[in-house]
C-alpha positions, 0 to 999 in steps of 0.5 A: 500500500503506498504511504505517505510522510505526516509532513505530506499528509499535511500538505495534501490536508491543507491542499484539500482545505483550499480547493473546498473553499474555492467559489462554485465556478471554479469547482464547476470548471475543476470538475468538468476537466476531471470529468473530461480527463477520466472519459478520454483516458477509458476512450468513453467507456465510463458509467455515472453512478446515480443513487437519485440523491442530490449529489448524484443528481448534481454529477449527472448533470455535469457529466451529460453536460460534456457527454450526454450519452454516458449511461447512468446506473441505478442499485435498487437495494428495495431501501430506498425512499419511494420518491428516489425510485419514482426519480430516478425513473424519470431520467432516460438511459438509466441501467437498474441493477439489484444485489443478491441478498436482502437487507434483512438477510444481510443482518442477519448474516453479518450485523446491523450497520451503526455509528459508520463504517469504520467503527463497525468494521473495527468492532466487527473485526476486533471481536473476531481477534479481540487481541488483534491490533484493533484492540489498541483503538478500544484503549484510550492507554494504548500506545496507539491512542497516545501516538495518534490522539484521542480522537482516533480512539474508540473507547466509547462505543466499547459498549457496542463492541462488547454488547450482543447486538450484531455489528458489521460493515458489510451491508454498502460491500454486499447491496451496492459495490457488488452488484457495482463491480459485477457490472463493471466485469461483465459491461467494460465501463469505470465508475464515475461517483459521486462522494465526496471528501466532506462526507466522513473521514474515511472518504476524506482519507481516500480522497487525499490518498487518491485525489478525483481520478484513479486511473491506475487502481485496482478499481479504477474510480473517478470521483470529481465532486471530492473536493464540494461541499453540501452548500455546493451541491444545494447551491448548484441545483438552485443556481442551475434551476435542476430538478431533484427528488421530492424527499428532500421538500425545498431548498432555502436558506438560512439568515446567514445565507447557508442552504438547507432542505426542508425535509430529509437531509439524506436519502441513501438506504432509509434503514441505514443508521450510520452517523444517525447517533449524531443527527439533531431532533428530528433524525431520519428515523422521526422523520421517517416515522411521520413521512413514511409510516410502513417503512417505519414499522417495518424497520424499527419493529420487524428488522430490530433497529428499534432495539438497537437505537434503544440500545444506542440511546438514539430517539426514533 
């Protein structure tokens, strides 16, 4: 695996810091060339991923804006809100693509997708080998912890770690980049995907070791919205009048001029509960609760994630 230096990690950190704070235009005009560079170099043999969410809908627009014709591709994990499916519907050229194991086989089989997933990938690994080198995360006196600071400590979901509650990671590999990657094999085209730096810090620490394009990985990815933000995304759908899905109500803005959306903040897998414990009341489960009240029940009563928020000390 390639390493870098602290001193280029700096660098690259600081580096990212400043193109996230460049004005929309020029991200705009970055992007387009990221877009237009990862197309040429895999001779137009690319594929847009679209989940019918804000970001994807942003980065459709831009790629059909240089090349209309790239196809767009759709997983339909049967997690979705309603409104996305009926969305994403509404867009011509769109490939539906379904995993091979439901939701509620999959936590069965490996665990409940909670805190995000790095965490449950660390708690999934560490009770395998709990003496295994995941275990120092879980130590707020290891020497790791004390190499790294505090906040690369895990000692506070120890609680989760050591309850009986199945956790896992396993659930984004199986419903979505599966299905991603057999399609990738059979059809001959590389993503090009929306995430983005902001959204977590392992897509951060991906996007800094990565950068937009990666023509040269073992999976080959294009992701030239890395360097937005959410007020880019809101800001981009006003300012270019683009439609997006009902779920999320309006876009407005704040006293200070900050975009926000009337409804859900999200969409992604409705039953997700990565990053919930650090959502404001209403989360998307209470939100969920009074907009889509089946989907409610079914998630908190008949998959157990009631069980496990209770256990979180999430409201729902």
């Amino acid at each position: 695996m390639f390493k870098i230096t602290p001193e280029e990690a700096v660098l690259k950190r600081n580096f990212l810091k400043q193109r996230q704070g460049l004005p929309l235009h020029l991200k705009i005009k970055m992007s387009k060339q990221r877009i237009r560079e990862f197309y040429e170099h895999f001779d137009g043999k690319v594929y847009i991923s679209f989940s019918g969410g804000k970001d994807s809908t942003v980065l459709l627009h831009l790629v059909r804006s240089l090349y209309p014709n790239v196809k767009a591709v759709y997983i339909d994990t049967g997690l979705e809100y309603p409104a996305v499916r009926s969305f994403v519907k509404t867009f011509d050229n769109v490939i539906i693509l379904r995993p091979n194991m439901p939701f509620n086989k999959v936590i069965e089989k490996y665990g409940y997708p909670v805190i995000s997933k790095e965490v449950a990938k660390f708690i999934e690994e560490n009770r395998k080998n709990p003496n295994g080198y995941t275990a120092k995360k879980f130590d707020p006196n290891s020497e790791y912890v004390k190499k790294y600071g505090i906040r690369y400590c895990l000692a506070k979901w120890k609680f989760l770690r050591d309850s009986n509650i199945k956790i896992s990671a396993q659930c984004c590999n199986i419903m979505k980049k599966n299905p991603a990657k057999e399609f990738e094999k059979e059809s001959g085209l590389y993503p090009i995907i929306a995430t983005m730096a902001a959204e977590s810090n392992l897509r951060k620490s991906e996007y800094l070791r990565k950068g937009c394009n990666s023509f040269d990985a073992k999976r080959p990815v294009s992701t030239p919205l890395g360097f937005w933000t959410e007020q880019d995304i809101l800001k981009y759908l006003i300012e270019c009048n683009i439609p997006y899905c009902s779920v999320y109500g309006e876009i407005k803005q704040d006293k200070s001029g900050k975009y926000y959306t009337t409804k859900a903040k999200r969409t992604g897998c409705m039953f997700c509960m990565f990053g919930v414990q650090s959502e404001k009341s209403p989360n998307r489960f209470e939100l969920m609760k009074e907009s889509h009240p089946k989907q409610y029940e079914y998630c908190i009563n008949i998959l157990g994630c009631g069980r496990v928020l209770d256990f979180m000390g999430v409201r729902y």
